[in-house]
ZALO-609133 format. One record per residue (C-alpha): residue number from 1; x, y, z. Coordinates in nm, 2 decimals. Layout:
residues N
<site NUM; <X; Y; Z>>
...
end
This chain:
residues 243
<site 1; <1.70; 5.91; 0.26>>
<site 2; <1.46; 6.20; 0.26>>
<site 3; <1.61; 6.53; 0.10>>
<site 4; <1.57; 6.68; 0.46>>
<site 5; <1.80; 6.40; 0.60>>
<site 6; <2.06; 6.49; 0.30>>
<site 7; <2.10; 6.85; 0.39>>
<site 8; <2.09; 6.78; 0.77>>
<site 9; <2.35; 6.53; 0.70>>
<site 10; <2.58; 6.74; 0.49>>
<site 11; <2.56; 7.03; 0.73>>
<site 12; <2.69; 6.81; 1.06>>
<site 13; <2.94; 6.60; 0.81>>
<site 14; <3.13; 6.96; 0.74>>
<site 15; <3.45; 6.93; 0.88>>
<site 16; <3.55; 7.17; 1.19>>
<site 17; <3.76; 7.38; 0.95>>
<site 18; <3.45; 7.47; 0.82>>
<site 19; <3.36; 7.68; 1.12>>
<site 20; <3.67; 7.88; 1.03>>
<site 21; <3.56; 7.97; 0.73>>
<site 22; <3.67; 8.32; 0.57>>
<site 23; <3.32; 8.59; 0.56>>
<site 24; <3.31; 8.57; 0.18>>
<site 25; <3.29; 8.20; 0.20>>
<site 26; <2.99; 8.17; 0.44>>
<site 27; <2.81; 8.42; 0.23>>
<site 28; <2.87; 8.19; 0.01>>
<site 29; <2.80; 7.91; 0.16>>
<site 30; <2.45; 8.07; 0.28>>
<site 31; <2.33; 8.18; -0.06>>
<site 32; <2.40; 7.84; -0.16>>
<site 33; <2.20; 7.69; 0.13>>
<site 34; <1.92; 7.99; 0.04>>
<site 35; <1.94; 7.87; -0.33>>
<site 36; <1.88; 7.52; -0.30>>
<site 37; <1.55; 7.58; -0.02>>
<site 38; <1.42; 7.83; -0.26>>
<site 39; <1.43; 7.55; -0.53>>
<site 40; <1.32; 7.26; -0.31>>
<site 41; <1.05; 7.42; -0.07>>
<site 42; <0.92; 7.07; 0.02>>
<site 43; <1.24; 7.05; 0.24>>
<site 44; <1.14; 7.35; 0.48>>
<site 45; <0.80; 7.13; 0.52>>
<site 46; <0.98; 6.81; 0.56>>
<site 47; <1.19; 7.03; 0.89>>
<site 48; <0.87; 7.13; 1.01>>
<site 49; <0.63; 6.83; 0.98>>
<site 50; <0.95; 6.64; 1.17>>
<site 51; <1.00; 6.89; 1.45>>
<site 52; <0.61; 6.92; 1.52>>
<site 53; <0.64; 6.54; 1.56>>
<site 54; <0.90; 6.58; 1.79>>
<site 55; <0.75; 6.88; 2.01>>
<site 56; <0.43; 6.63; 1.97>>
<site 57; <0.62; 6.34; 2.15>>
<site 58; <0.84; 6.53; 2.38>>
<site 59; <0.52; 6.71; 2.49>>
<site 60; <0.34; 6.28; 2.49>>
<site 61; <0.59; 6.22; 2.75>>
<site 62; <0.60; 6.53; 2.97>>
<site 63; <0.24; 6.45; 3.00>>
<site 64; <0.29; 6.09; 3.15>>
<site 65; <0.51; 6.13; 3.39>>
<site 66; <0.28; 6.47; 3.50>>
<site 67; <-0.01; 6.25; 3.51>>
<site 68; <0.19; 5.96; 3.68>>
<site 69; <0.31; 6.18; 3.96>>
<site 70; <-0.04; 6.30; 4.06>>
<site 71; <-0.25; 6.03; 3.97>>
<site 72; <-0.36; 6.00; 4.36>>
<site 73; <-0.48; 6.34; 4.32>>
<site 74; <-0.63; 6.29; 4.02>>
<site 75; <-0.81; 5.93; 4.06>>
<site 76; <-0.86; 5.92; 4.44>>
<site 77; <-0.97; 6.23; 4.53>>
<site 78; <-1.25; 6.20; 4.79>>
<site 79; <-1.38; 6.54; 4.74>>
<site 80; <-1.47; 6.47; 4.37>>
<site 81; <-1.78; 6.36; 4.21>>
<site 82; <-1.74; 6.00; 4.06>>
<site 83; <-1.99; 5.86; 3.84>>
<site 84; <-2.03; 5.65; 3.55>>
<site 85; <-1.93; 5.27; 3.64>>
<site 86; <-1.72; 5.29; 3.98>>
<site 87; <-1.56; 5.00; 3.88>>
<site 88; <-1.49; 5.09; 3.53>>
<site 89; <-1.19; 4.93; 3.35>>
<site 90; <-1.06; 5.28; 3.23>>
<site 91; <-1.10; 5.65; 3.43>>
<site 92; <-1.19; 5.97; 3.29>>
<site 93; <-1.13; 6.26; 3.48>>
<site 94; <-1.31; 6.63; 3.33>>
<site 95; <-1.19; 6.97; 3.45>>
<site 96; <-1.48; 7.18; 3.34>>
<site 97; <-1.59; 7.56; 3.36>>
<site 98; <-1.94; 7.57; 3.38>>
<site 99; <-1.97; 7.86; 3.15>>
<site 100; <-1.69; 7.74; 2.91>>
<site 101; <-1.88; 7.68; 2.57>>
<site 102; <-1.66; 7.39; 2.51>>
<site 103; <-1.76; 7.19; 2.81>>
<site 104; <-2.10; 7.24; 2.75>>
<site 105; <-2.06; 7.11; 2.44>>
<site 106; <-1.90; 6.84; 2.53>>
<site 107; <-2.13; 6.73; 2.80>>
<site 108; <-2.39; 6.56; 2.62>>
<site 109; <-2.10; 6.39; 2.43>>
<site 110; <-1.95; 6.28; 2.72>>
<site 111; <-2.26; 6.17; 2.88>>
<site 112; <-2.36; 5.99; 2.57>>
<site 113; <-2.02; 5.79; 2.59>>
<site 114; <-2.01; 5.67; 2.96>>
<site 115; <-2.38; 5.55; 2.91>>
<site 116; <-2.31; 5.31; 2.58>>
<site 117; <-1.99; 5.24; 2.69>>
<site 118; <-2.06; 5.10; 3.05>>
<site 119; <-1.71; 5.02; 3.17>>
<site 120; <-1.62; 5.39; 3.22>>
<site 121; <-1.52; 5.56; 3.55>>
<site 122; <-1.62; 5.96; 3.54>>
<site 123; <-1.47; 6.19; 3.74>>
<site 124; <-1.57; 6.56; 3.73>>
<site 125; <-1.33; 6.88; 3.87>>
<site 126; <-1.48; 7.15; 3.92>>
<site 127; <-1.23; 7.42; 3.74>>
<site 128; <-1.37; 7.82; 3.71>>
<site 129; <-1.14; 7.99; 3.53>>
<site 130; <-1.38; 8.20; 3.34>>
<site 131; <-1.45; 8.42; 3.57>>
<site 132; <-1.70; 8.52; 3.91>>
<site 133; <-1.97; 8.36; 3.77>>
<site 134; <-1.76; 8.05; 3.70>>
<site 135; <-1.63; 8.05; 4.00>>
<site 136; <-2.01; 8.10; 4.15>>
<site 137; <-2.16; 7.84; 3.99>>
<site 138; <-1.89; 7.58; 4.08>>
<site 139; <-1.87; 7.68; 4.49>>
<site 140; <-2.31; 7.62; 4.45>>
<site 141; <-2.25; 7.27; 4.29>>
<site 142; <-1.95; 7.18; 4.56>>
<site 143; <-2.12; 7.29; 4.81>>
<site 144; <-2.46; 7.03; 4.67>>
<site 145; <-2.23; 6.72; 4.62>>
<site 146; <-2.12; 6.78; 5.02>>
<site 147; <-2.45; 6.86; 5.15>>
<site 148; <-2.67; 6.65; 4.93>>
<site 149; <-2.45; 6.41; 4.81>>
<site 150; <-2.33; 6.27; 4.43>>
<site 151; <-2.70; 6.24; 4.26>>
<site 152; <-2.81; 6.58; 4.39>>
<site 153; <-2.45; 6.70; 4.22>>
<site 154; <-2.51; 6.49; 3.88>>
<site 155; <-2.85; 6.67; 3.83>>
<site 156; <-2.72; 7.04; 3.95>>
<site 157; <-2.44; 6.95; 3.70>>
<site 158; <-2.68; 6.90; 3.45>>
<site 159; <-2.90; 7.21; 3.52>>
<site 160; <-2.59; 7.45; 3.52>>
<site 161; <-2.40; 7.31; 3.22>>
<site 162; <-2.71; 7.34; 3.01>>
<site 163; <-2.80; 7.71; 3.21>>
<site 164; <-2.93; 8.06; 3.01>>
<site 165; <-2.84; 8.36; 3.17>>
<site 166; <-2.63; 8.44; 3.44>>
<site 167; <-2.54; 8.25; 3.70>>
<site 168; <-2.62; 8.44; 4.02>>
<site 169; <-2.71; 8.35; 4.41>>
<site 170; <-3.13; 8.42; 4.26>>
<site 171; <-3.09; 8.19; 3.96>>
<site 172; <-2.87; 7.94; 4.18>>
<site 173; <-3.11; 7.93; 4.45>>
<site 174; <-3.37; 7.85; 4.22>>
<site 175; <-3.22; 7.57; 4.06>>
<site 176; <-3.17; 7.44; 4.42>>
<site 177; <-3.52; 7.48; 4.49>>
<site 178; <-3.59; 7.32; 4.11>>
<site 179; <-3.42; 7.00; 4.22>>
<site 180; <-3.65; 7.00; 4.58>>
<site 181; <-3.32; 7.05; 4.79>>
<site 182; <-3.22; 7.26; 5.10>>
<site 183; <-3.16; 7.59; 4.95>>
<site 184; <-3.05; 7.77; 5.23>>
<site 185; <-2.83; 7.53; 5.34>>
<site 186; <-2.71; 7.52; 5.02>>
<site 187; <-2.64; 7.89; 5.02>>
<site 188; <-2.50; 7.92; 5.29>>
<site 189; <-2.26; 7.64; 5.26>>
<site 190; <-2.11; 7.77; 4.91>>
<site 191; <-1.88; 8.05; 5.14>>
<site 192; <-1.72; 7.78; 5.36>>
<site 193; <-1.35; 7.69; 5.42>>
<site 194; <-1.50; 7.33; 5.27>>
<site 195; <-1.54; 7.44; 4.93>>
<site 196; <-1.29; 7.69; 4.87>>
<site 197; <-1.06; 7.43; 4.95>>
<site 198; <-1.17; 7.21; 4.70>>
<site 199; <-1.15; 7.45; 4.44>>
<site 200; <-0.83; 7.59; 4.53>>
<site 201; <-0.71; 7.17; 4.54>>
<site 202; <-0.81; 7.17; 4.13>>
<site 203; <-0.65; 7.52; 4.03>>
<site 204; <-0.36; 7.35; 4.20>>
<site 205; <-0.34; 7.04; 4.02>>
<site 206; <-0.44; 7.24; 3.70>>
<site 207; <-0.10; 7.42; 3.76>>
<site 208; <0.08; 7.14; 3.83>>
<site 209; <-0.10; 6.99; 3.50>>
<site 210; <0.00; 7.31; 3.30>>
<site 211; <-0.40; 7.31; 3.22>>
<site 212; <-0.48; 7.62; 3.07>>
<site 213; <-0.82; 7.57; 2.90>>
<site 214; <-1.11; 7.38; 2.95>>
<site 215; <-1.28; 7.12; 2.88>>
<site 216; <-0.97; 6.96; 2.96>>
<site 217; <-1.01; 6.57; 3.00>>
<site 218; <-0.73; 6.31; 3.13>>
<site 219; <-0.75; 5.96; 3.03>>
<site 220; <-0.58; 5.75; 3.19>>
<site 221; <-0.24; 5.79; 3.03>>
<site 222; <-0.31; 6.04; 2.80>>
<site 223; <-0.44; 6.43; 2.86>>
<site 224; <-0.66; 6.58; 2.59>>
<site 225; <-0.67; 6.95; 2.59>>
<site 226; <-0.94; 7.10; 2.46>>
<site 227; <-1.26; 7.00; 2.27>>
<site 228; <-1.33; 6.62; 2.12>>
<site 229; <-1.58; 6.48; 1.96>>
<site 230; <-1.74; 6.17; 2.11>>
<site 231; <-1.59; 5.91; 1.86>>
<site 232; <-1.27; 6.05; 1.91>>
<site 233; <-1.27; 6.00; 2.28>>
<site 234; <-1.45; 5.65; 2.25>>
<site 235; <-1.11; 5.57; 2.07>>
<site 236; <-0.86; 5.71; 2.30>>
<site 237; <-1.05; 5.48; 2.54>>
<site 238; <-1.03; 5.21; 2.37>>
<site 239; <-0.68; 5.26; 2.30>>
<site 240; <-0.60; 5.29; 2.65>>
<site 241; <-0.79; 4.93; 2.68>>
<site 242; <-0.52; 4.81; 2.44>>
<site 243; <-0.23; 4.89; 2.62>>
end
């Protein structure tokens, strides 16, 4: 038994007459409690590194049965771009900010993955959180992906995940015109009811999802916050495969 477990255990084997002890007796009791963690610091680390595992798992299982209880929304969404193998044996589903520095970093990563791998579904959300131009770019690419469909939407992806400079209605129109589509439809399109639903649909699952960053990346039973490189995600994938 770990020292941890000693002291834990000597603390809850006290007998209730213990909690009537006399104020010169707890203060004594404490500086003896004081004394001995002084001595053996290694026991503070031992409390931490076993509560951390604890928050870790209790935080593991809130996540499942958050994901479990939208996975419709999350896997079967209509109004999301879904690429990679369709039929893929395992689904990864992105919430990206187009000007998050993250999610561009991760994009080639991701990319990379899908491509060797082959057996991967990819599904992108469209999450602005950074801001107007955030939410600029992503109404412009919504509103490609329902006017132009999913390859004109992979390639604007591309262009604005990888953009310099601000993302405005000039430099948006001219990646439009870049990829030879309908700009002013485009344009025109990005104010509609359409859109804004759509991105009002992923805020709401990000809510729902307690997602507060991006890139922010679900995989099938487990959600990674943040940033990961591509080996690390090739595992969690295959991990998933194992279960």
């Amino acid at each position: 038994m770990t020292r941890l477990a000693l002291a834990l255990a000597a603390t809850l084997a006290l007998p209730a007459a213990a909690q009537e002890m006399t104020e010169p007796q707890r203060e004594a009791f404490r500086a003896e409690v004081r004394a001995y963690l002084l001595e053996h610091p290694e026991v503070l680390m031992e409390s931490f590194q076993v509560l951390e595992s604890r928050q870790m798992e209790q935080q593991a299982d809130a996540d499942l049965k958050m994901l479990e209880d939208n996975r419709a929304a999350l896997t079967e969404d209509p109004a999301s771009w879904v690429g990679g193998n369709p039929e893929g044996d395992v689904t990864v589903v992105e919430f990206a900010d187009y000007r998050c520095g993250y999610c561009r970093r991760a994009y080639s990563e991701v990319e990379d993955l899908v491509a060797k791998d082959g057996n991967i579904r990819l599904i992108r959300k469209e999450y602005p959180i950074l801001g107007p131009q955030s939410v600029l770019s992503s109404q412009f690419a919504i509103a490609v992906l329902q006017t132009a469909g999913a390859e004109a939407y992979d390639k604007v992806h591309e262009a604005l995940i990888t953009m310099r400079g601000e993302a405005t209605n000039d430099s948006l129109r001219r990646v439009a015109v870049d990829q030879g589509l309908d700009a002013d439809a485009i344009m025109a399109k990005m104010n509609s009811a359409e859109v804004a639903q759509v991105i009002q649909a992923n805020h709401a699952l990000g809510q729902t999802l307690q997602i507060n960053g991006t890139p922010t990346f679900v995989i099938e039973k487990t959600m990674v916050r943040g940033y990961v490189p591509q080996d690390s995600m090739a595992q969690i994938v295959a991990e998933m495969r194992a279960k």
